[in-house]
PAZAMAR-146997 format. One record per residue (C-alpha): residue in one letter; x, y, z. Coordinates in pm, whole numbers, padded with zeros to 5 digits, always signed. Each point is the difference from the previous one (the first is absolute). Layout:
// residues N
AXYZ
...
This chain:
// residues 335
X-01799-02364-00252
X+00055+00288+00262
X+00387-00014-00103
X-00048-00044-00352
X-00255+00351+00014
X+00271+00153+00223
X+00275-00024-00261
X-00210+00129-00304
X-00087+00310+00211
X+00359+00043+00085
X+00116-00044-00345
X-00258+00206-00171
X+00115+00315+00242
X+00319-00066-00065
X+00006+00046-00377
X-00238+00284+00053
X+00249+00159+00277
X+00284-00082-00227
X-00164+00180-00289
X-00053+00274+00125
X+00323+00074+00183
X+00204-00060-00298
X-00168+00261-00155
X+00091+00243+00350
X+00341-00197+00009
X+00074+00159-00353
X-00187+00353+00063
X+00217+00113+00323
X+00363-00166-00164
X-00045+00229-00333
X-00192+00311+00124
X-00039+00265+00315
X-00355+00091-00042
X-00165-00319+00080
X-00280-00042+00226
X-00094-00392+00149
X-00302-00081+00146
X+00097-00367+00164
X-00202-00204+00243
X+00187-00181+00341
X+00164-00212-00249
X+00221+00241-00058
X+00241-00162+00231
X-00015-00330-00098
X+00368-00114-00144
X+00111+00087-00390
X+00304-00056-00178
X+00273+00254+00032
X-00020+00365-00164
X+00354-00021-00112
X+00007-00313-00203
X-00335+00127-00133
X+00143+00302-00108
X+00344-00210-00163
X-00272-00224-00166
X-00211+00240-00203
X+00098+00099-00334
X+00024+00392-00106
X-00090+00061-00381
X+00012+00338-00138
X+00038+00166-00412
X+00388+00051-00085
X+00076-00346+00195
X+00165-00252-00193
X-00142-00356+00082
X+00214-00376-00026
X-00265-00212-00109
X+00103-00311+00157
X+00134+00218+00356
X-00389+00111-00016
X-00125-00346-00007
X+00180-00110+00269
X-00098+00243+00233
X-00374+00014-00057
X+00070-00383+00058
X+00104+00108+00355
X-00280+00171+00064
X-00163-00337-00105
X-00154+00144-00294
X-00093-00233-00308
X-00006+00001-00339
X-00329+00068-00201
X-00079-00174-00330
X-00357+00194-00178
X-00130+00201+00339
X+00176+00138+00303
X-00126-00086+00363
X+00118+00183+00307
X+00353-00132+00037
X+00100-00021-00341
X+00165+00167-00290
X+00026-00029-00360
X+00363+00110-00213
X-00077+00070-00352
X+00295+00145-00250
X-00119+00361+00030
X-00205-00023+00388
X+00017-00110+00277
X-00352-00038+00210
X-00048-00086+00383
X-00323-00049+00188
X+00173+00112+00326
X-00117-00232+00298
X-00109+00301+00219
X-00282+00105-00322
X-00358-00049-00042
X-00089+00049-00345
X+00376+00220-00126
X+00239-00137-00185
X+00370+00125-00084
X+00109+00023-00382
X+00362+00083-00037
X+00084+00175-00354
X+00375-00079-00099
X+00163+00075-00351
X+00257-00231-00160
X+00239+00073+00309
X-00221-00124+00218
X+00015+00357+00180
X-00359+00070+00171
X-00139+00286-00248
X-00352+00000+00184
X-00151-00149+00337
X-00388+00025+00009
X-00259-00162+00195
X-00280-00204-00208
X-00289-00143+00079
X+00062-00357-00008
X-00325-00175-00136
X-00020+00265-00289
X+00360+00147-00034
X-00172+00331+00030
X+00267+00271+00082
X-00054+00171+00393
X+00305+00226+00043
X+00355+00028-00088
X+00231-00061+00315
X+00320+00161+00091
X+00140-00305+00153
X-00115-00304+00137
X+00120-00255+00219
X-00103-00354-00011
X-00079-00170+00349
X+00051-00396+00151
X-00310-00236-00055
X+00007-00022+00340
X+00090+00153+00336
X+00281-00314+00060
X+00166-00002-00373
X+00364-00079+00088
X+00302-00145-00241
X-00007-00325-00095
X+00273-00133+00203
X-00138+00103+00286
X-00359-00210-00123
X+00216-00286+00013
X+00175+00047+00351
X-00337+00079+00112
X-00176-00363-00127
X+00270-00209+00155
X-00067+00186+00338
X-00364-00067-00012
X+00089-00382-00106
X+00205+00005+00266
X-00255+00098+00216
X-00307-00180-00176
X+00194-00306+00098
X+00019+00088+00377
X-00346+00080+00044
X-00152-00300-00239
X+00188-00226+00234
X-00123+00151+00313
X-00344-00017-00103
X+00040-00388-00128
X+00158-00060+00355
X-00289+00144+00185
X-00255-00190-00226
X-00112+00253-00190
X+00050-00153-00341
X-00295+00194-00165
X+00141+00328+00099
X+00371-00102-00106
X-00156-00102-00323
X-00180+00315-00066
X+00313+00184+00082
X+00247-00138-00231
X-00235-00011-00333
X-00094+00363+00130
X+00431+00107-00005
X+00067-00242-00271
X-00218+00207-00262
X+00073+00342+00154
X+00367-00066-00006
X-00062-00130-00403
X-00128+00314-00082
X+00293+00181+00185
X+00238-00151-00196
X-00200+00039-00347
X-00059+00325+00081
X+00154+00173+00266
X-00340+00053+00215
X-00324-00199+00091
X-00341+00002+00146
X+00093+00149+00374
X+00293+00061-00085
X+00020+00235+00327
X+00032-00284+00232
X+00324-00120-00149
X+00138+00410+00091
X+00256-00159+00266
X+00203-00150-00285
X-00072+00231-00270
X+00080+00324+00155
X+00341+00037+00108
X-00107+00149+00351
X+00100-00111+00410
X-00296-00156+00098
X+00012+00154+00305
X-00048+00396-00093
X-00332+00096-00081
X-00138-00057-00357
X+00004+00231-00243
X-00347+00174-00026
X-00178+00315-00236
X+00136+00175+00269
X+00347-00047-00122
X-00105+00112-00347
X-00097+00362+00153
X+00281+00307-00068
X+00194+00170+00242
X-00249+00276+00090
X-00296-00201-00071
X-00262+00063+00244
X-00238-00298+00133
X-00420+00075+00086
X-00162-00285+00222
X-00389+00046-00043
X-00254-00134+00297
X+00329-00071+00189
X-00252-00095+00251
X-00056-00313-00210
X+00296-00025-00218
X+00304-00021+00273
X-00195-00286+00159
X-00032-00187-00342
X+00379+00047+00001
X+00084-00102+00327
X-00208-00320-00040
X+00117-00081-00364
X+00367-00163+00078
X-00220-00281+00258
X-00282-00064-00226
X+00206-00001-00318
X+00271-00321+00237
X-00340-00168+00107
X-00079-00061-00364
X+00320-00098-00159
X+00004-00229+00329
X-00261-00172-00119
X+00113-00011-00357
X+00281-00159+00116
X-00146-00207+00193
X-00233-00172-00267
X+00290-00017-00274
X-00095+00292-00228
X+00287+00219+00122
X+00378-00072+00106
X+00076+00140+00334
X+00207+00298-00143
X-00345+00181-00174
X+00032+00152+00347
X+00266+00228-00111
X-00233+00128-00208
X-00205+00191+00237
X-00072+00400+00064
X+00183+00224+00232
X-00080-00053+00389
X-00122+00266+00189
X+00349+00058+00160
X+00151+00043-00338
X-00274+00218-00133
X+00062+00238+00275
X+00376+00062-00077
X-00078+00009-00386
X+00045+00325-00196
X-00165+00246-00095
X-00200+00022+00375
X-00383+00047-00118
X-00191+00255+00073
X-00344-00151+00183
X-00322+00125-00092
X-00316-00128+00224
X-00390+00101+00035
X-00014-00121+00347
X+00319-00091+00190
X-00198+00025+00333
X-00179-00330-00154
X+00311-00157-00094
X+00019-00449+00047
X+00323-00064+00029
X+00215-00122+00311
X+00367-00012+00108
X+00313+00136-00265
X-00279+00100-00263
X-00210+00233+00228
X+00331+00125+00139
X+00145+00085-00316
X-00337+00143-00103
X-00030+00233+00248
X+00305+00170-00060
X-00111+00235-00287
X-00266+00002-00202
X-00226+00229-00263
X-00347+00016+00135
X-00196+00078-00312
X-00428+00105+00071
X-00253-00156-00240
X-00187+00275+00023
X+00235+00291-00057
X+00098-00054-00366
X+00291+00195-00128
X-00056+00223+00329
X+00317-00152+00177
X+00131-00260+00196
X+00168+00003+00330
X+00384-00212+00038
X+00068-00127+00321
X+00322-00157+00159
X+00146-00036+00324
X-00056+00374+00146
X-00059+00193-00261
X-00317+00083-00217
X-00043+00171-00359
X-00304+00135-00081
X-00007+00024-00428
C-alpha cells in the first residue's frame, strides 16, 4: 500500500512539474524578458532545449502552409486529430482554418485563417469553449506534447532497448524468486511500451529518457537550467534551506527509484532520470546569486556549507526596500 501511495504522489508531481515547465521551457526559447519562479526541482532532468526548439512549429500571416507537411509534424509533436471539440493536444483542419488547442494552454485556443492558397491571412487566439476572439498574434509557435517528443524512428529504437532490457531484469527477478515483482514489471512495460508505439509517449514517459533522448548517460541531464540565455542571471531564495534541499535531492531521489526497482514498478534505467548532483549543480551556469535571512543559522554540512559560504546576499526582514548587504570571500557591499 505504502508503494502503491508512493507512486501516485510521484506521478501526480510529475505531471504538475511537467506542466508547468513546459510552459517556462517555451517562455525562455521564444522571448528575453521572462521571469521563472521554480522550486528545487528545477534541476531535476528534461529533454534537450535543442530538439525542443527543432520540434516546435512557427506559424505566422504571409506563410504558406502544405496541408499534409502540417499534419505530419503536429503528429511529431504527438498531437491528435479532433472530430466536434478540441482538447489540449489536438487540432482541427477545416478548408478555410486551421485551429490548435496548443498543449502548453489552459483555456486558448489557436485558429489559423487561410484563403484558397492555403497562405495564413490571420492568426488569433480564441477562447476554446466559446470561440470567443482574445487577441490577434503576430506569430506563434506550436510546442511538443511533451518534454521527451522525439521522431518516430527513434520511438522504435527506443522500445526494443527497453525490451531488451525488460527481458534482463524480468529474468533476474524470476531467478531470485520474486515472481510477483517480475510480473508487475512486465504488464507495467508491456502497456507503457503499447502506448509508445501508438503514440509516441506514455504515462511516465520520463523514466524511459535514457532511450528516448539521444544523450551520454554519463554527462549531467539536461535541466531548466539549460533552458536559461546567455546572460541570464540565477536568484536562490532562503539559500539557507534551498542549497541543502539540493544537495540532498540526487540521494533521496536513487533511494526511491531503488525501491521502485526493487518491487517491479520501474526498470533499473528510471535512474537516469534523476536531478543534477550537488557536484554538477556547482559547475552549472549561470552561478546564482544567494540570498539568505540568517546564514549564521545555516544546517548544512560538508561541500554544501562550503560552497555556501563563499558568497552570499544577506537580505534583513526588517529593513524593507532599505538595502541589503552582499558578502563573498573578503569583500562586503553595503546597497
Amino acid at each position: 500500500m505504502r508503494l502503491r501511495r508512493l507512486m501516485g504522489v510521484a506521478d501526480q508531481i510529475v505531471a504538475s512539474r511537467f506542466s508547468s515547465i513546459d510552459l517556462s521551457n517555451k517562455a525562455l526559447i521564444e522571448r528575453k524578458d521572462v521571469i521563472v519562479v521554480a522550486s528545487v526541482s528545477s534541476v531535476y532532468g528534461l529533454g534537450s532545449p535543442d530538439a525542443y526548439r527543432a520540434l516546435q512549429i512557427s506559424l505566422q500571416p504571409g506563410e504558406k502552409l502544405v496541408m499534409p507537411e502540417l499534419e505530419e509534424r503536429l503528429a511529431k509533436l504527438h498531437y491528435e486529430p479532433a472530430g466536434d471539440s478540441l482538447w489540449r493536444g489536438s487540432y482541427r483542419i477545416g478548408a478555410h482554418k486551421v485551429e490548435i488547442f496548443p498543449a502548453d494552454s489552459e483555456l486558448a485556443a489557436i485558429l489559423v485563417q487561410l484563403d484558397n492558397s492555403k497562405t495564413i491571412t490571420q492568426l488569433q487566439m480564441v477562447d476554446n469553449a466559446t470561440g470567443e476572439w482574445i487577441g490577434d498574434l503576430d506569430h506563434y509557435r506550436v510546442s511538443p506534447k511533451t518534454l521527451y517528443s522525439t521522431s518516430p524512428n527513434q520511438v522504435e529504437r527506443a522500445c526494443k532497448a527497453i525490451e531488451a532490457e525488460l527481458e534482463a531484469r524480468t529474468g533476474e527477478l524470476s531467478r531470485n524468486h520474486q515472481v510477483t515483482e517480475a510480473a508487475r514489471l512486465y504488464e507495467r512495460t508491456t502497456r507503457d511500451l503499447e502506448m509508445l508505439r501508438q503514440r509516441g509517449y506514455c504515462s511516465g514517459v520520463e523514466n524511459y529518457a535514457s532511450y528516448l533522448v539521444d544523450r551520454d548517460a554519463s554527462l549531467p541531464p539536461t535541466t531548466l537550467l539549460d533552458y536559461l540565455p546567455k546572460g541570464g542571471l540565477l536568484f536562490i531564495d532562503e539559500s539557507h534551506v534551498m542549497v541543502p534541499q539540493i544537495h540532498a535531492m540526487y540521494k533521496g531521489d536513487q533511494s526511491r527509484k531503488d525501491t521502485l526497482i526493487d518491487y517491479g514498478f520501474r526498470l533499473p534505467s528510471a535512474k537516469s532520470n534523476r536531478p543534477l548532483s550537488f557536484a554538477e549543480f556547482e559547475k552549472s551556469n549561470p552561478k546564482p546569486f544567494l540570498f539568505q535571512l540568517h546564514p549564521a543559522n545555516m544546517r548544512c554540512v560538508g561541500q554544501a556549507a562550503k560552497w555556501l559560504n563563499k558568497s552570499y546576499v544577506q537580505r534583513d526582514a526588517r529593513s524593507g526596500d532599505r538595502g541589503c548587504a552582499v558578502s563573498g570571500h573578503n569583500s562586503q557591499f553595503i546597497a
